[in-house]
N, C-alpha and C positions, 0 to 999 in steps of 0.2 A: 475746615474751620467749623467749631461747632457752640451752641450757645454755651454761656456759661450763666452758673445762678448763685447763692447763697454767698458766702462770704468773701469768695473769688466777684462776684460781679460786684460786691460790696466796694473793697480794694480797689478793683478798675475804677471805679464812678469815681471815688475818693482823690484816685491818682492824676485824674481830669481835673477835678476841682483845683487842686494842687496848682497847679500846673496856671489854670485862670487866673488864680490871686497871683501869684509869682510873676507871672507876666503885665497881671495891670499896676500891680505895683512899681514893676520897674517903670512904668510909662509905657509901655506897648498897647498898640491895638489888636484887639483881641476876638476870635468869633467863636463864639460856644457852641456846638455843631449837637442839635440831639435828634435822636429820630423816633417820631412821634405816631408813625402808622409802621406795621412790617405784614408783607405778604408773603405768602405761598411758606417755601421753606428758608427765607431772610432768616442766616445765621445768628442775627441780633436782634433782642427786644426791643419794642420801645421801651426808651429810656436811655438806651444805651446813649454815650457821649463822646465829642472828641473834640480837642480846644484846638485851634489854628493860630498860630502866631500871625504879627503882621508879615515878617519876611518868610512863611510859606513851612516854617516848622510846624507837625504838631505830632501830638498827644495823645492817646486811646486809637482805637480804629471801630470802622463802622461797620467792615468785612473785610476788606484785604486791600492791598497798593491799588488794584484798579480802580477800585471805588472811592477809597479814601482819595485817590489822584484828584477825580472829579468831585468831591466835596470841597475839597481843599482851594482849588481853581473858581468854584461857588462861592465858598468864602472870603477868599479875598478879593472878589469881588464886591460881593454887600460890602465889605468894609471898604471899599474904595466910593464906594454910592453914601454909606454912612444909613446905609436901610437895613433895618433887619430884613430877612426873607425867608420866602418855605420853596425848597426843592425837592420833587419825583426821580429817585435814582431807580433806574433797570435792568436787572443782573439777568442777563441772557443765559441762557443754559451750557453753552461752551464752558464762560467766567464761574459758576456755580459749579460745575465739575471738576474744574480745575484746583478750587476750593475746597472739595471733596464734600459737597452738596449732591442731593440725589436730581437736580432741577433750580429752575432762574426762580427767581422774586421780585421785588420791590422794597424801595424803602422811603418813607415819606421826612423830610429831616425838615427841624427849626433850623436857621443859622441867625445866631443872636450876637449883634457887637458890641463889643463891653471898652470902655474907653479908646485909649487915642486918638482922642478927637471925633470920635465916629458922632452920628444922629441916632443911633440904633435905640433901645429901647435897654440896651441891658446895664441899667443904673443897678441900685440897690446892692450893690456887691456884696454890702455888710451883712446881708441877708445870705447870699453862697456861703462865709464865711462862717453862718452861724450852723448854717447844712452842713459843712463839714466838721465842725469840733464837734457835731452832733453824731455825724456816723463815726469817729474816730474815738468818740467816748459810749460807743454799742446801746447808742439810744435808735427807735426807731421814728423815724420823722416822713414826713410826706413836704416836697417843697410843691409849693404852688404858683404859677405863672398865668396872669393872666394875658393872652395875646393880643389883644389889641392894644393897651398900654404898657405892658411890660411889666405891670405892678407884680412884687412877688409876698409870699406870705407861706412861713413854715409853721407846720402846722404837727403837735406830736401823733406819733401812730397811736399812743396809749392813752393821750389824755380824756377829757373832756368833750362830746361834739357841738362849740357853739357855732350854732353860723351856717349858712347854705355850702360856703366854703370845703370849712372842716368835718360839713357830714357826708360828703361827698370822699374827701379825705380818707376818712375811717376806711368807710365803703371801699377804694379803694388798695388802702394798705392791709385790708384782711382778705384781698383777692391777691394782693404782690401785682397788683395792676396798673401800671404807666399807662396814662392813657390822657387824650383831650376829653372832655366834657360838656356838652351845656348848660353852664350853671345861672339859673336867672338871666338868663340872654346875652351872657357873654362867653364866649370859648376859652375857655382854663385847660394849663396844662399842670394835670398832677400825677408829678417825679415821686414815686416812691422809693423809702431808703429804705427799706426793713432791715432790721437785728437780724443776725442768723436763728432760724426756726432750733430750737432746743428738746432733749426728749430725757426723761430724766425714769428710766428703768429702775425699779424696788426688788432687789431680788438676783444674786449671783449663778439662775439655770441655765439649763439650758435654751430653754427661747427665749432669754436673755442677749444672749446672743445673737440669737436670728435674729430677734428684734432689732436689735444694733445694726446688725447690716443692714438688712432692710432698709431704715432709718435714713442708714447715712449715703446710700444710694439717692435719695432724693435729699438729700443737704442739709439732714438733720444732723445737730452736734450732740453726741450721743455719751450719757456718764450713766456706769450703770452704778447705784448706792444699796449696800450689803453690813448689817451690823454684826457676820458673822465670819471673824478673820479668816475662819478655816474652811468659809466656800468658798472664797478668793484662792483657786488653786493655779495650777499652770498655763491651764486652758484658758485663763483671764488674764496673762502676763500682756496682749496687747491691746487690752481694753483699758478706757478709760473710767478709775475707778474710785470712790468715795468710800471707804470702809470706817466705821463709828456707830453713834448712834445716834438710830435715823432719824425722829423728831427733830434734833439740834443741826442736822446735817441740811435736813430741808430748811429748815427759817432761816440757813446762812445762804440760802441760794439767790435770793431776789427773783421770785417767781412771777413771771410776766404774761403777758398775753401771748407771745411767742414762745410760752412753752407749752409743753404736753409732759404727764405723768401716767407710768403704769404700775399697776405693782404686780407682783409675779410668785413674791413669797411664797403665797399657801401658809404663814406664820403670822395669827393674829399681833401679836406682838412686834412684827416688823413691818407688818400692810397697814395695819391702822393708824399708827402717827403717821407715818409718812399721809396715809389719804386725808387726816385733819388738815394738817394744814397745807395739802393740796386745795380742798375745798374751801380755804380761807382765801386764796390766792386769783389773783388772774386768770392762773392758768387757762388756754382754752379746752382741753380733753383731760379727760383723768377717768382711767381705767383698770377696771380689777381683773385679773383672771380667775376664773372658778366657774362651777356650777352654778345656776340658778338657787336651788339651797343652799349653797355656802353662802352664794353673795344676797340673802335674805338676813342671813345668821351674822353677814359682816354689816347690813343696815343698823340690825337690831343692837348691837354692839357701839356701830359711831353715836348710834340716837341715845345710847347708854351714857356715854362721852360727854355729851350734849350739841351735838351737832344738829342743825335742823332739817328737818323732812326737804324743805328746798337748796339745802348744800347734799345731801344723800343725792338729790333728782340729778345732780351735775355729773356722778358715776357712771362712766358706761359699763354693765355690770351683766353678763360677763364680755370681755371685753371683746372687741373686732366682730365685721360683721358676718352672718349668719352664712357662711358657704360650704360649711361643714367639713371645717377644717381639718386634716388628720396630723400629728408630728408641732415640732416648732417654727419650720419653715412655713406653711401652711396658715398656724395659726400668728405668727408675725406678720406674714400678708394681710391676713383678715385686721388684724389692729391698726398697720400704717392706713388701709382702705380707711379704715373706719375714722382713721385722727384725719388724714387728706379731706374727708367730705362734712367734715366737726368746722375743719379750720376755712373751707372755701363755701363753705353753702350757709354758716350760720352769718345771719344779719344781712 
């Protein structure tokens, strides 16, 4: 068994939630099972979920039949007490192998009871309800649980940060980090949903293509955009691709904090719109390739445009970092390096 991230862990969570509202709706008692610490090599985030019915059914897993056995058994208990509770699960290193783990872990889970009759804490439903048409409609959101009253509060990954709450929030939906907190002296847990991470390549070459892989190796969704039909050749038949022109093809994209831009062209005429209204946008990275004299000649150019000196500063120029890259494989590496420590170290 092994983690899963980006769109796939997206789906999971979503399938969980499903699954809560459907059952408290019919009337059932309900236990939201999340796991809020993970040690050693624990196949699952926190964050991860999994809903137990009252009659012993459930929903997502938290590692495998053994463990979910004994979550499941935890949780219909709290719902029998009508207590929410926190349970320490121990995956010995036999169960971890057998799992096809290299070694045992830990996992620290919430069991939270949501109706039928229960005492638990997990009211607010309408609140899960608003976390899921939020991840179902590719917004990024952060839910927030406070643990000792149960109060919850979703908070967007994009918006605004007011609040001790939701700057924490931020904080963690630009790490993709589930975790509890002390916030103002009370233990919060904040569930991150992120949008799948986005990478939008200017330019049909070859490290164009590394790039792509690379990318989608760690869970980026990767379109490469080309105004030039006839570099769109065969070698591109299984890439995912945007051929037009490129100015009108970016301002139709909805460019968000969860994306990143490269451009690759080397064709003023094709790198420059696309970097304008890169640099108008969210985006978090946006990257040129070239020499240090081109990418002086490509400053002088957007400043021409009217771009200002502090949308130019947002360029990483020339792109990926400094390892002295040889080829496109090489130099792909050095850009995802470069966008992974843009998107986890900034702020």
């Amino acid at each position: 068994m092994t983690d899963v991230h980006g769109e796939k862990a997206r789906d999971l969570a979503a399938g969980v939630l499903e699954h809560v509202l459907q059952w408290n709706e019919a009337g059932a008692g309900v236990v939201l099972a999340t796991v809020v610490k993970a040690w050693s090599t624990a196949p699952r985030r926190a964050g991860t979920q999994m809903a137990v019915h009252e009659n012993g059914t459930h929903a997502g897993t938290l590692f495998g039949t053994s463990v979910d056995t004994l979550v499941v058994a935890a949780a219909l208990g709290a719902l029998a007490e009508g207590k929410d509770a926190m349970v320490n699960v121990s995956v010995d290193d036999a169960t971890a192998s057998a799992a096809g783990m290299a070694c045992g872990g830990g996992l620290e889970i919430r069991l939270e009871c949501i109706g039928g009759g229960s005492g638990g804490h997990g009211g607010q439903v309408g609140v899960l309800r608003e976390t899921l048409d939020a991840m179902r409609s590719g917004h990024s959101v952060v839910l927030c649980t406070g643990l000792a009253d149960g109060r919850r509060l979703l908070i967007s990954g994009n918006g605004p940060a007011s609040g001790a709450w939701a700057s924490e929030a931020h904080k963690r939906a630009r790490m993709d980090d589930t975790a509890i907190a002390l916030v103002e002296g009370d233990e919060v847990l904040f569930q991150v949903f992120n949008a799948p991470l986005r990478l939008f390549v200017v330019g049909a070459v070859r490290t164009g293509r590394a790039l792509r892989d690379a990318a989608q190796l760690i869970g980026f969704e990767v379109t490469i955009i080309e105004s030039r039909a006839h570099a769109a050749g065969p070698e591109f038949a299984s890439v995912n691709m945007l051929v037009g022109d490129v100015g009108a093809t970016m301002r139709s994209l909805h460019l968000d904090s969860r994306c990143a831009v490269v451009v690759l062209a080397h064709a003023p005429e094709i790198d420059d719109p696309a970097l304008i209204e890169a640099v108008r946008s969210h985006v978090f990275y946006i990257g040129a390739l070239g020499s240090r004299k081109s990418h002086a000649a490509r400053l002088a150019r957007l400043e021409q445009a009217g771009v200002t000196a502090e949308q130019c500063a947002r360029i990483h120029g020339p792109a990926g970092l400094d390892i002295g890259a040889i080829g496109p494989a090489e130099i792909a590496a050095s850009i995802v390096a470069e966008m992974v420590a843009v998107l986890r170290k900034t702020h």
